[in-house]
Structures are given as structure tokens and as C-alpha cells.
N, C-alpha and C positions, 0 to 999 in steps of 0.2 A: 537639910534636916527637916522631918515634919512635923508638924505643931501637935502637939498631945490634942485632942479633940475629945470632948464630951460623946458617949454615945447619944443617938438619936431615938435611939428604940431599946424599948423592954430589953433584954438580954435572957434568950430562949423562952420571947413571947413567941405565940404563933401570928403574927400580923394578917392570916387568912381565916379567924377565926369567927365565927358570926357574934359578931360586937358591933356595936355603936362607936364611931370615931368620929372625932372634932379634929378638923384641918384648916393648916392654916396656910400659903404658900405664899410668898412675898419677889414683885419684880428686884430684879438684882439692882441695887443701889438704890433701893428704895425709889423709885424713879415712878413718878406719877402717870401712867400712861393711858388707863382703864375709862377715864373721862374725869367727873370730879363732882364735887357737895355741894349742890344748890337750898337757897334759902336760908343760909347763917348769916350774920349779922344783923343790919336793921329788917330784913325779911323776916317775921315773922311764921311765916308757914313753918311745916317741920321738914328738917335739911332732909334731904334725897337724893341718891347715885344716878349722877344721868350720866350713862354708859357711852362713849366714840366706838368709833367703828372697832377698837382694839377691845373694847370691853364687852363690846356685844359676842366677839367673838370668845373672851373668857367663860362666858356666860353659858353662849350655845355648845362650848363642849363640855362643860359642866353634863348637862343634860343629854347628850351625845352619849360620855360614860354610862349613865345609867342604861340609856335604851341597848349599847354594845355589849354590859355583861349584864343578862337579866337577873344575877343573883346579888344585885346591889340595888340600894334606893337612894336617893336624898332625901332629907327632914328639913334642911333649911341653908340657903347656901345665900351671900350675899359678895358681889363683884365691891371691892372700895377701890378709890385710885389708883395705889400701891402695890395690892391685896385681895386674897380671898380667903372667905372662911366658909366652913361647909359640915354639914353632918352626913357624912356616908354610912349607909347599913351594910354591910355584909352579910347575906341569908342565903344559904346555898337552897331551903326549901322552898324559896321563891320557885325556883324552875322543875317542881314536883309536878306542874301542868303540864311539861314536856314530855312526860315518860321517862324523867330518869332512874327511874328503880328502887325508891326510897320512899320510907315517911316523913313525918315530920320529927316522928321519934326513933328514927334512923336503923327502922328493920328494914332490913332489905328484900323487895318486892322484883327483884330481876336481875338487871345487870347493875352494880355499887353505880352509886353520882360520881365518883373520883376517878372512874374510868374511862367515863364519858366527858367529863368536863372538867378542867383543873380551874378550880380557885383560883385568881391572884389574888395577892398580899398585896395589902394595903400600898405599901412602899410603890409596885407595879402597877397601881391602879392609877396612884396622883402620878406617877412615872408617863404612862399612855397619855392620862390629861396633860402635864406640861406640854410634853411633844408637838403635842397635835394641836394646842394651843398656839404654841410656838412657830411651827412651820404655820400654821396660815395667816398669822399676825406679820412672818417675814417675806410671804406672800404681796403681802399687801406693801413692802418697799419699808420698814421699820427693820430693816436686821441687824440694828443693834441692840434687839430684844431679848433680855435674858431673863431666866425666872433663879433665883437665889437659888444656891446649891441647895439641895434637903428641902424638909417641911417640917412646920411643927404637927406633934400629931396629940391626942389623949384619947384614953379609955374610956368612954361613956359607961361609969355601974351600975347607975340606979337612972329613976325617973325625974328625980328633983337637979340632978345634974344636966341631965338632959335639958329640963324644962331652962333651969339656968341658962345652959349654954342656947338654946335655942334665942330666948329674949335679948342675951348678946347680939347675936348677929343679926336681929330682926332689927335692933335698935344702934347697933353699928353708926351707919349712916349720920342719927340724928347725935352723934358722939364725936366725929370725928377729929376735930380741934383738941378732944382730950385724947384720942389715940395713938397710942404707941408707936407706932408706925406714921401719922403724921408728919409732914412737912409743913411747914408755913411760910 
């Protein structure tokens, strides 16, 4: 029998829609693998993620994604032990430099952008990043590495959410003991 499940996503949002998203992705069983918080307790400085080899690698496909589909960016993305959080843009007029047929205010100047290149959705984008996160972390002889089923996701609306959600994850780090996701 299968467990009633909350949905994960809007219900007939377009998750390929150019928005601003906050992501969240978590190792399965919360398992601290990414490296870990330096400088909390009697250290004074302020804590900071210093990444292992496994987190360097969450890290560099973070940035990977972006440079594979030019019509997405990051705003602010932070590797934690456990975790990652991230702001991905979705902008199909990014790739307006390539010739794909369009403006910004989506008259069409040749051949449609959607014929040329298909959007992924949100869902398929953190989907490529696990993966490939994945395979080269198991690469590396950790393959009992798994990323939790799903993600959490939000709609970025306005600029003051934005600017919120960004200060989260810049300040993440020096948080952690009080996060959610924590282990101690």
C-alpha cells in the first residue's frame, strides 16, 4: 500500500517558467558528507564550510549546471554538510546572443526559441545536478551516496524575498548548530 504523499510542486505550475527558485537538496539520512563548520565554539572567527573532496564536487556541478544550460544562472548557492541551498534563475532570453529568434519581449525575429531549444523544468534541472553529483562522488568509492528523494523548492516574487532568501544562505554556515538539518 502507498503512503498518501504531500505534493512537492505547485499543481499545473509551469516549473520551466522564468522565475526565481530557492532549492534546497538534502543527503539521504541526513548524513554529513560535504565536509563540515569550522570556527564555532571557543573559536571566535565566523563558522565557515570547508568543503572534502565530496563537497567540492557538489559545489563544481552546481556551476557546471549553469555553464550546460545557458538559459539559467545562480544568485547565491551554499554547499552545508548535509545540504545544499541555491537560487537558480531560469531566463530563456539569456540565449537571445545565440540567435535564437526572439526578444526579450518575445516577438519573434526567426525561428520560435522553443524549437530550437527546450527549457527544462526546474524538477530536471536539480534532477541532471543530483545525478552527476552523484556518479562522480561514487566515482570516488563512496557509493553509498544518496541525495534524498525530491527537493524542496519556492517561488521567488518579489525582490525583498529574494534579498531574504539570499542573506539565508550567505549566513547558512555561520547558523548551523541552529539548522534544521543539523546533526550534532
Amino acid at each position: 500500500m502507498k503512503r498518501n504523499r504531500k505534493p512537492n510542486r505547485l499543481g499545473n505550475y509551469n516549473y520551466a517558467s522564468d522565475r526565481l527558485y530557492f532549492v534546497t537538496s538534502c543527503v539521504q539520512n541526513r548524513i554529513c558528507c560535504f565536509g563540515e563548520i569550522v570556527g564555532t565554539g571557543r573559536d571566535l572567527s565566523l563558522p565557515k564550510m570547508v568543503l572534502n573532496e565530496f563537497g567540492k564536487i557538489a559545489e563544481k556541478q552546481w556551476f557546471w549546471l549553469v555553464e550546460q544550460y545557458p538559459y539559467i544562472a545562480s544568485h547565491a548557492f551554499v554547499v552545508m554538510p548535509n545540504h545544499i541551498h541555491g537560487i537558480i534563475e531560469i531566463d530563456r532570453y539569456r540565449i537571445i546572443g545565440d540567435d535564437y529568434g526572439t526578444d526579450r519581449n518575445g516577438v519573434g525575429t526567426g525561428r520560435d526559441l522553443s524549437l530550437r531549444m527546450k527549457i527544462k523544468s526546474l524538477s530536471e534541472l536539480m534532477g541532471a545536478y543530483k545525478t552527476s553529483v552523484s556518479k562522480q562522488i561514487h566515482l570516488l568509492d563512496l557509493l553509498d551516496f544518496a541525495w534524498q528523494r525530491s527537493f524542496y523548492d519556492h517561488i521567488i516574487r518579489n525582490g525583498y524575498s529574494f534579498n531574504l532568501i539570499c542573506d539565508y544562505i550567505r549566513n547558512n554556515p555561520a547558523k548551523w548548530e541552529q539548522d534544521s538539518f543539523f546533526i550534532g
